[in-house]
LOZA-745759 format. One line per field, with one value per residue (C-alpha): residue in three letters; x, y, z. Coordinates in pm, 1 decimal, decimal comma. Each point is the difference from the previous one (the first is absolute). Example, Ala and Ser with C-alpha at 12.3 -4.5 7.8 and 13.67 -1.06 7.14 Angstrom:
// LOZA-745759
residu	[ALA; SER]
x	[1230,0; 137,0]
y	[-450,0; 344,0]
z	[780,0; -66,0]
// end
This chain:
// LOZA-745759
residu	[UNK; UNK; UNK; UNK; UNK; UNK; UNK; UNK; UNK; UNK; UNK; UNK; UNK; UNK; UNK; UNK; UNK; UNK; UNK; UNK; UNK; UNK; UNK; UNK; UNK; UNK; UNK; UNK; UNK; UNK; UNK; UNK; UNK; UNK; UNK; UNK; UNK; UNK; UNK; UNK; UNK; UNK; UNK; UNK; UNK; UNK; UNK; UNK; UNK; UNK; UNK; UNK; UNK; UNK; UNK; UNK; UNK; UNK; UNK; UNK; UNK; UNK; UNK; UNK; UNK; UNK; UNK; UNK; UNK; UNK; UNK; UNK]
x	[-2443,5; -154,1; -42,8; 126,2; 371,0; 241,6; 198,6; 421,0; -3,9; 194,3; 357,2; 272,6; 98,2; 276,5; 214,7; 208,8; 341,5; 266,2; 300,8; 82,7; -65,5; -370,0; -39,4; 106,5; -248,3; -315,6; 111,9; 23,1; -341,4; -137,8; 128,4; -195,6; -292,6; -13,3; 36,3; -294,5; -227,3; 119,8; -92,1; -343,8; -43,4; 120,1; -241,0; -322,4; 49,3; 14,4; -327,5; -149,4; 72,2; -142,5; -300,0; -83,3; 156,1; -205,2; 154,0; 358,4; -43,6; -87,8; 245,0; 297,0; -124,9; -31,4; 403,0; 64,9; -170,1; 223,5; 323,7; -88,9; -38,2; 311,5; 278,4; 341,5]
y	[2272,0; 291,9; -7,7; -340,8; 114,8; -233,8; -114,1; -90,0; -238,9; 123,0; 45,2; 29,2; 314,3; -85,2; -142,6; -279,5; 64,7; -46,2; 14,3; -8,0; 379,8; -58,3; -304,9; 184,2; 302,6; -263,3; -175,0; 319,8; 97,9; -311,0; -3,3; 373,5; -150,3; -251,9; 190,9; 246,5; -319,1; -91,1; 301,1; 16,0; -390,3; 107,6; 339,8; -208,4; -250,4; 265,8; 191,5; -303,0; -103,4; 322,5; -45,9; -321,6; -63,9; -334,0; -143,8; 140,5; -128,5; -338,6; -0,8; 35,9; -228,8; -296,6; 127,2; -5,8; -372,0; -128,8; 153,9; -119,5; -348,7; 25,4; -291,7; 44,9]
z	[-2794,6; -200,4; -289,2; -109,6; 133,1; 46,3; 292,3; -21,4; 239,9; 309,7; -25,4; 358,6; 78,3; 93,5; -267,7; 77,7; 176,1; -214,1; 275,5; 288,0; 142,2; -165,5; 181,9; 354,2; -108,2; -11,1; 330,5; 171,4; -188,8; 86,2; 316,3; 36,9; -88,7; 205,3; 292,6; -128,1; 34,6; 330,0; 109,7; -126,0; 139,2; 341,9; -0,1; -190,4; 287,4; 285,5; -104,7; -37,9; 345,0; 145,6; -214,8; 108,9; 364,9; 84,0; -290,7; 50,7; 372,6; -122,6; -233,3; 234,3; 258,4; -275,2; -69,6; 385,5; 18,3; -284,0; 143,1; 374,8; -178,3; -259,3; 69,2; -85,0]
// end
């Protein structure tokens, strides 16, 4: 840091929930979130199929293989 400054060491932003309509509010954030970064996983994985098709290709005939040779 500049000039010898100090760091607090990091604090939550979000406080902890005291009751119960706190708790629902970080599910449904968390819940928010976590749907954010399944979207970004589902989008980084399609552009990097259309970037590199000989390795997308390979990669879903290895899956095909394993499900033609899945027992139930």
């Amino acid at each position: 840091m500049p000039d010898g400054e100090q760091r607090e060491p990091d604090q939550p932003d979000t406080p902890v929930p005291q009751d119960a309509e706190d708790l629902r509010e970080t599910e449904a954030a968390r819940r928010r979130r976590r749907a954010q970064f399944l979207r970004e996983l589902h989008e980084a994985k399609a552009l990097r199929d259309r970037v590199q098709p000989r390795r997308a290709r390979a990669a879903r005939m290895r899956q095909a293989m394993r499900m033609r040779t899945f027992r139930w």
